[in-house]
C-alpha positions in Angstrom: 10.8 -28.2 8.2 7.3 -28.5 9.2 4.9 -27.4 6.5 3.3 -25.6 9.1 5.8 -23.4 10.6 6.2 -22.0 7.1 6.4 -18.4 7.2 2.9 -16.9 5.9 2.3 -13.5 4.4 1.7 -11.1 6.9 -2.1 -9.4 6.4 -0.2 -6.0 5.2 1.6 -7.6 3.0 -1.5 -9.8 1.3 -3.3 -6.6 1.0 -0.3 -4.8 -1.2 -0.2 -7.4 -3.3 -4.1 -7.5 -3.6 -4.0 -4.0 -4.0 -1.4 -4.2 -6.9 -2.7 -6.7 -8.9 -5.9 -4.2 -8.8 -3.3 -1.3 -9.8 -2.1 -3.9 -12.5 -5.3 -4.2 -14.5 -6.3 -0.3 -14.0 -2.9 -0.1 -15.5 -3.4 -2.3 -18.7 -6.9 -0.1 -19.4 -5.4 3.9 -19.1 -1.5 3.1 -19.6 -2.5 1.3 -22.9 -4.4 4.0 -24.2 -1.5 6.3 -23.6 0.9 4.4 -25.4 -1.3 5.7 -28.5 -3.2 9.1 -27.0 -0.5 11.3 -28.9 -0.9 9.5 -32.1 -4.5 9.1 -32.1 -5.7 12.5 -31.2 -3.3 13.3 -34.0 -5.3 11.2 -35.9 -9.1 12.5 -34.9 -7.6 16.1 -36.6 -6.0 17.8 -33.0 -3.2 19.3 -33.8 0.6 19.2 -32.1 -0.1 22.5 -29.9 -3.8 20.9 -28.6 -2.2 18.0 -27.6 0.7 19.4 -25.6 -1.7 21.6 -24.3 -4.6 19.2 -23.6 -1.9 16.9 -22.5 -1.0 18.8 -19.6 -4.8 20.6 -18.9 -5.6 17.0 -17.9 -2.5 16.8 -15.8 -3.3 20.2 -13.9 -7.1 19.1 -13.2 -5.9 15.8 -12.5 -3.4 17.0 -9.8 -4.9 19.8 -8.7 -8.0 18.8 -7.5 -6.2 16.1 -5.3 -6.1 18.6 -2.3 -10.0 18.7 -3.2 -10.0 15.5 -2.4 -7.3 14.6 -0.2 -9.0 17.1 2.5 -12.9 15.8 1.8 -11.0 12.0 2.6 -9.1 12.9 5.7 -12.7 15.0 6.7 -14.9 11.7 5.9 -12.4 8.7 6.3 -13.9 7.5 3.5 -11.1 5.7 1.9 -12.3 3.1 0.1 -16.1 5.2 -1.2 -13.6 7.8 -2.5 -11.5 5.4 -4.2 -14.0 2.9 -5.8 -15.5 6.2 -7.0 -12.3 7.2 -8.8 -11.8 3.9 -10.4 -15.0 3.8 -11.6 -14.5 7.2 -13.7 -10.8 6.2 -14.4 -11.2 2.9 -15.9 -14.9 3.8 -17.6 -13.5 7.0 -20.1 -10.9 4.9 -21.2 -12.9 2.1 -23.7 -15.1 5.4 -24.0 -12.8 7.0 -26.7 -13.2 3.7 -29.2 -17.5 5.5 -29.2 -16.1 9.1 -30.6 -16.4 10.1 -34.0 -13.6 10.2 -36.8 -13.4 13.9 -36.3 -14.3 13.6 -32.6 -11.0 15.1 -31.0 -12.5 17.1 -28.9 -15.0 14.9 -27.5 -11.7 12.5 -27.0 -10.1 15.2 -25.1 -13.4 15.8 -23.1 -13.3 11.7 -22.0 -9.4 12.1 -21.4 -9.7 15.0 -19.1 -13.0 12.9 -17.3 -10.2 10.2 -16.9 -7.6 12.4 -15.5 -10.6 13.7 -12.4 -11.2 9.7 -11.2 -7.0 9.8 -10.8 -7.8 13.0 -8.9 -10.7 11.4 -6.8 -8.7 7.7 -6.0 -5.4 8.7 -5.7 -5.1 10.7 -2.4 -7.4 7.7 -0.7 -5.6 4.9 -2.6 -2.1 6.2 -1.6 -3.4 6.7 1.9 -4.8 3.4 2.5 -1.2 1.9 0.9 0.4 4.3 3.7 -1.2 2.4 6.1 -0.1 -1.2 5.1 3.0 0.1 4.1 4.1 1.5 7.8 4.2 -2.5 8.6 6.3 -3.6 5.6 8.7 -0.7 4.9 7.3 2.1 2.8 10.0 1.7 0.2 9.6 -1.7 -0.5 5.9 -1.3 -0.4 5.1 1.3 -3.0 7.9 -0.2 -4.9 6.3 -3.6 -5.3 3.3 -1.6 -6.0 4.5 -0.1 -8.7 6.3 -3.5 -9.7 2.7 -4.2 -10.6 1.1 -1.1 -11.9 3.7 -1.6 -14.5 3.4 -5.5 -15.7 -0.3 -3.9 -16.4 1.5 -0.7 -17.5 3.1 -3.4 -20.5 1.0 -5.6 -20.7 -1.8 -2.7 -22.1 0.3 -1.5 -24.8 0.9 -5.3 -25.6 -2.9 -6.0 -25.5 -2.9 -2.8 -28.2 0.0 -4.1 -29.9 -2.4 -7.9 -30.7 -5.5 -6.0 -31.3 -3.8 -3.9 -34.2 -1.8 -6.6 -35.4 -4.8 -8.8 -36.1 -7.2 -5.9 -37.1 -6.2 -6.2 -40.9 -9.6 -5.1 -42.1 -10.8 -1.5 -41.9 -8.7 2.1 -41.7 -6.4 3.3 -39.1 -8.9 5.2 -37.1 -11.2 1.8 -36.7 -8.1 -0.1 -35.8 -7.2 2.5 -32.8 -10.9 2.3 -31.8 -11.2 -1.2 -31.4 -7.9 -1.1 -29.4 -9.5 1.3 -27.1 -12.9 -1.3 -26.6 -10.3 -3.8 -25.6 -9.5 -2.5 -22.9 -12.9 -2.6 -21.6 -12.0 -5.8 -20.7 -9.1 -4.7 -18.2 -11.5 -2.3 -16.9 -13.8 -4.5 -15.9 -11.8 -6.7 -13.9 -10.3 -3.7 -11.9 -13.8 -2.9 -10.6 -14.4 -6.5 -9.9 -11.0 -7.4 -7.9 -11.4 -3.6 -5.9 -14.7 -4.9 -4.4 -13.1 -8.2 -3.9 -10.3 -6.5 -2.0 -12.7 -4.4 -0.2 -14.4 -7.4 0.9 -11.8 -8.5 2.5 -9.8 -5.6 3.8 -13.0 -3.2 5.0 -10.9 -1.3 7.1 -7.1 -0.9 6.0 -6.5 1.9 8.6 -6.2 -0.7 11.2 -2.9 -1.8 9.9 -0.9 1.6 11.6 -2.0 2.0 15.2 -3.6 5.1 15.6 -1.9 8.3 17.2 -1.9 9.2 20.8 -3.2 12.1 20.2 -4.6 14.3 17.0 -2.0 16.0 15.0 -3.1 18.2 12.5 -1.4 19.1 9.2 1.5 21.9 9.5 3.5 23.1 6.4 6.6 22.3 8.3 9.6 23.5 6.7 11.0 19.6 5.4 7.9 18.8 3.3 7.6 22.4 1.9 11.5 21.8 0.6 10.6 18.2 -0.3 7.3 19.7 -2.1 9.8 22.4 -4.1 11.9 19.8 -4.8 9.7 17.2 -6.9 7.5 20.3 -8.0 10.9 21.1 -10.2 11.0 17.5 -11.2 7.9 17.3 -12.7 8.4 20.2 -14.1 11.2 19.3 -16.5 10.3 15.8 -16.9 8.7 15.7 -20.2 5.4 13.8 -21.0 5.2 10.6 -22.7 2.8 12.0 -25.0 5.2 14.5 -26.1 8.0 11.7 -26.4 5.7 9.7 -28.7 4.6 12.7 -30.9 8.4 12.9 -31.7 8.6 9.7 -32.6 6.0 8.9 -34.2 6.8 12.3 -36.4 10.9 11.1 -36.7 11.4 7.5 -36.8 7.3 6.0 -37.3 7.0 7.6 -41.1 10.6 7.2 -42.1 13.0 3.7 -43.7 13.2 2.5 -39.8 12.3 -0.9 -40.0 12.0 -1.4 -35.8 9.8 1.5 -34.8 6.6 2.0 -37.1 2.8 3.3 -35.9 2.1 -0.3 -35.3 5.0 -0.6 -32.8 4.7 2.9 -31.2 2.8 0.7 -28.3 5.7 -1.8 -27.8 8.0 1.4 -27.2 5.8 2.2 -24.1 5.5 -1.0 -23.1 9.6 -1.3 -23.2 9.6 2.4 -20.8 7.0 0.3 -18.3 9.2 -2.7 -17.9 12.3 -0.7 -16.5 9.7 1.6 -14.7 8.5 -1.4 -12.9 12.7 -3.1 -12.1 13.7 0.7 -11.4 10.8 1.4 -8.8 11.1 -1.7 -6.7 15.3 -1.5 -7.1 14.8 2.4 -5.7 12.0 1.3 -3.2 14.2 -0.9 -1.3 17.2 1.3 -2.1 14.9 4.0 -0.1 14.4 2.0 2.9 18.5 1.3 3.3 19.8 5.0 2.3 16.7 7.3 2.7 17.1 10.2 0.5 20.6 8.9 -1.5 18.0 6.8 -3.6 16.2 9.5 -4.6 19.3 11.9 -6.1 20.9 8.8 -7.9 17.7 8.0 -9.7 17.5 12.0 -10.7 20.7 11.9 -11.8 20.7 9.0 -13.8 17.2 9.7 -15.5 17.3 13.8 -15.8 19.3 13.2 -19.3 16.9 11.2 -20.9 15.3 14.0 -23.1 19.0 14.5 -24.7 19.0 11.3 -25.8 15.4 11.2 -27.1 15.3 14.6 -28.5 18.7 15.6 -29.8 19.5 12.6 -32.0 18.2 10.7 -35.1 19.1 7.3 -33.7 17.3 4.1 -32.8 20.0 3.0 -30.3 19.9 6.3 -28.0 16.4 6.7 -28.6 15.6 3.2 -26.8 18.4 4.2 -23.9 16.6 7.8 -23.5 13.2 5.9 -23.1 15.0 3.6 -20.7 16.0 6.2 -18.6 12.7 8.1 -18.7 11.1 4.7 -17.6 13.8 5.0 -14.6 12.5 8.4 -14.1 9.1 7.3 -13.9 9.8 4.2 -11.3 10.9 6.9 -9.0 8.2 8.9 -9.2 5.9 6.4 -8.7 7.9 4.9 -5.8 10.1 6.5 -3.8 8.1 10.2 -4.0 5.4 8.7 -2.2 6.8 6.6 0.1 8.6 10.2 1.4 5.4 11.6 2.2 4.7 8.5 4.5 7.2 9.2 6.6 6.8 13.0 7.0 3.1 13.6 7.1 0.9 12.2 10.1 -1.6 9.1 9.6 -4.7 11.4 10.4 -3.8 14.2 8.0 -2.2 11.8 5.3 -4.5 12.2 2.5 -4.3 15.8 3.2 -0.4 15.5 2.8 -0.8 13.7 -0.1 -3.1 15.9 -2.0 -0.8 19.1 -1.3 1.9 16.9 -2.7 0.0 15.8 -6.0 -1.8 19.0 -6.3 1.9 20.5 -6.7 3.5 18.1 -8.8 0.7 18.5 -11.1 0.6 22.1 -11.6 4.3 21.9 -12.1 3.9 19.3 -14.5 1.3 20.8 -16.4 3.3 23.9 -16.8 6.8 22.3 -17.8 4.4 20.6 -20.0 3.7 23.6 -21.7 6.4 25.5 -21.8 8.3 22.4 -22.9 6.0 21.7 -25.7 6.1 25.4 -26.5 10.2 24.8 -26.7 9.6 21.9 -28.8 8.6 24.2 -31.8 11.2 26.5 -30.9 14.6 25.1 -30.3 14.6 21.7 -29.3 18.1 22.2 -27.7 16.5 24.9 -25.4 13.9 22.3 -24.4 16.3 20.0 -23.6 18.1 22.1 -21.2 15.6 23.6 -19.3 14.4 19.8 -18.9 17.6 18.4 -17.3 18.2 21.9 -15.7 14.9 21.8 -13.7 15.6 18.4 -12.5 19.0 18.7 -11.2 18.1 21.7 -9.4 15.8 19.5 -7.5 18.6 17.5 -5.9 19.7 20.1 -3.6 16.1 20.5 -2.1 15.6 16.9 -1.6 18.6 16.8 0.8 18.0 20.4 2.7 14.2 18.3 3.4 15.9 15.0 4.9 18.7 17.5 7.0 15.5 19.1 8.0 14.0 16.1 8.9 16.5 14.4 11.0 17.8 17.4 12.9 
């Protein structure tokens, strides 16, 4: 063959990757300080009910003020001002919490919750402009090898955290976790730098999905409410990672295990992050092919991971619940989004998209809290209500796609 009639990558698809690998090192800087938020507000003196609670208060702002958003981004066409601006706040709080006190929980909670509003302020743009490179490529396959990246950085971070603590032999706990989090100011950075580099070259990403023939404006129709019902219940029983790592931490981390100890606790996430990124591109594509069949086998086979997690005192089924909560998390992150591409018009998008975030994270935030009430309570009774609530999902996903195609 001629080396030049080799097939080259289409401009879509050399903006998804550029916009991944951007997703990739945001990733490394907030997803490796989650893989040790629970234990280290533990550590700064919050207690188990503050960080449940705190846990999912940053969810809720985080979520809801997407529609905020979504609407002001739709209004301006802003894309890329409203995302760079998000980014800036997202990846800034995060080597923040290494400057807080050893007592300083609640300032740590203040710089968590500032992290949570970029999320709010970048992701309704972010998703949209994605939407728009995506329509060329396949929406499935395009947030899935999205989220293929979002997750190397999503494991690498914990790794990063993982090398910093292992080599930080001087000094107590607290100072270890500290210079973990000023790490990841280096992951930071480079997230700022590559967005502007991608900006540079992609100033207007609209122009990848022709426009309209005429305006459309946003309707409620009666698919995306059902769809919006649907993964409003999922996030409401899918418990947060911060919970799951409280547990451990409190079960297996202080007790004769000799594979998961504090100094591990990262390598667990990082673990979750690896299938998340194989079970969001596998579902991706598997969304393009079969439409809505993706999404109920993924809920299936990830709704019983808190059983696994929660109800036994074992290192093997704790490893296979976190599997399938990274499974659960692949499809969240993939095939959710790449639904509201298809139902919601390109000049209302963001709009779509906040309604949908804004949704799953009041849901989320209150499963979070009833969940972490449970926790206290009856563990069993959390871990029903948890699969319960995302079964009970399935049947709404598939009213929305009858809806849709009839």
């Amino acid at each position: 063959m001629n080396p030049t009639n080799k097939p080259r990558l289409s401009q879509a698809m050399l903006f998804i990757l550029l916009f991944g690998i951007v997703s990739l090192f945001s990733d490394m800087t907030h997803e490796g300080a989650s893989s040790i938020r629970g234990a280290y507000l533990s550590l700064l003196g919050a207690s188990a009910g503050t960080i449940g609670f705190i846990s999912g208060l940053g969810e809720l702002i985080g979520y809801s003020l997407r529609y905020v958003f979504g609407k002001l981004t739709d209004r301006t066409r802003k894309y890329w001002t409203m995302t760079i601006a998000g980014y800036l706040l997202d990846v800034l709080a995060v080597p923040a919490l290494a400057l807080v006190g050893e007592h300083g929980w609640i300032m740590a909670c203040g710089l968590l919750v500032i992290q949570r509003m970029g999320k709010a302020i970048k992701k309704p743009a972010k998703d949209t402009i994605m939407s728009f490179a995506a329509s060329q490529e396949g929406v499935g396959k395009s947030f899935g090898i999205q989220e293929v990246l979002d997750q190397i950085g999503a494991f690498l971070g914990p790794v990063l955290l993982y090398l910093v603590m292992l080599f930080q032999t001087d000094g107590s706990t607290f100072q270890t976790y500290a210079t973990g989090f000023a790490f990841l100011a280096i992951p930071g950075a480079i997230t700022i730098i590559l967005l502007l580099v991608t900006k540079y070259h992609f100033p207007h990403p609209e122009q990848f999905e022709p426009e309209p023939k005429e305006y459309i404006p946003f309707r409620m129709k009666k698919e995306f409410i059902l769809y919006i019902s649907g993964i409003s219940l999922f996030a409401f029983g899918f418990i947060d990672y911060a919970l799951v790592v409280m547990h451990v931490s409190r079960t297996y981390a202080t007790g004769a295990s000799s594979l998961i100890t504090m100094d591990t606790l990262p390598l667990l996430y990082a673990g979750a992050m690896l299938i998340d990124a194989v079970a969001a591109l596998f579902f991706g594509l598997l969304y393009d092919k079969k439409g809505v069949q993706a999404l109920v086998w993924s809920t299936i086979l990830s709704a019983p991971f808190s059983l696994f997690v929660f109800a036994f005192q074992s290192v093997p089924l704790l490893l296979i619940g976190i599997a399938l909560w990274g499974i659960g998390m692949g499809a969240q992150e993939s095939i959710l989004k790449a639904a509201v591409t298809i139902m919601v018009p390109k000049n209302s998008r963001a709009t779509g998209y906040g309604i949908f975030e804004c949704s799953f994270g009041i849901f989320w935030f209150l499963g979070s809290w009833l969940l972490g009430v449970l926790y206290d309570i009856s563990i069993p009774a959390m871990v029903l209500v948890s699969i319960a609530a995302q079964l009970v999902a399935i049947p709404l996903y598939i009213a929305s796609t009858r809806q849709h195609n009839a």
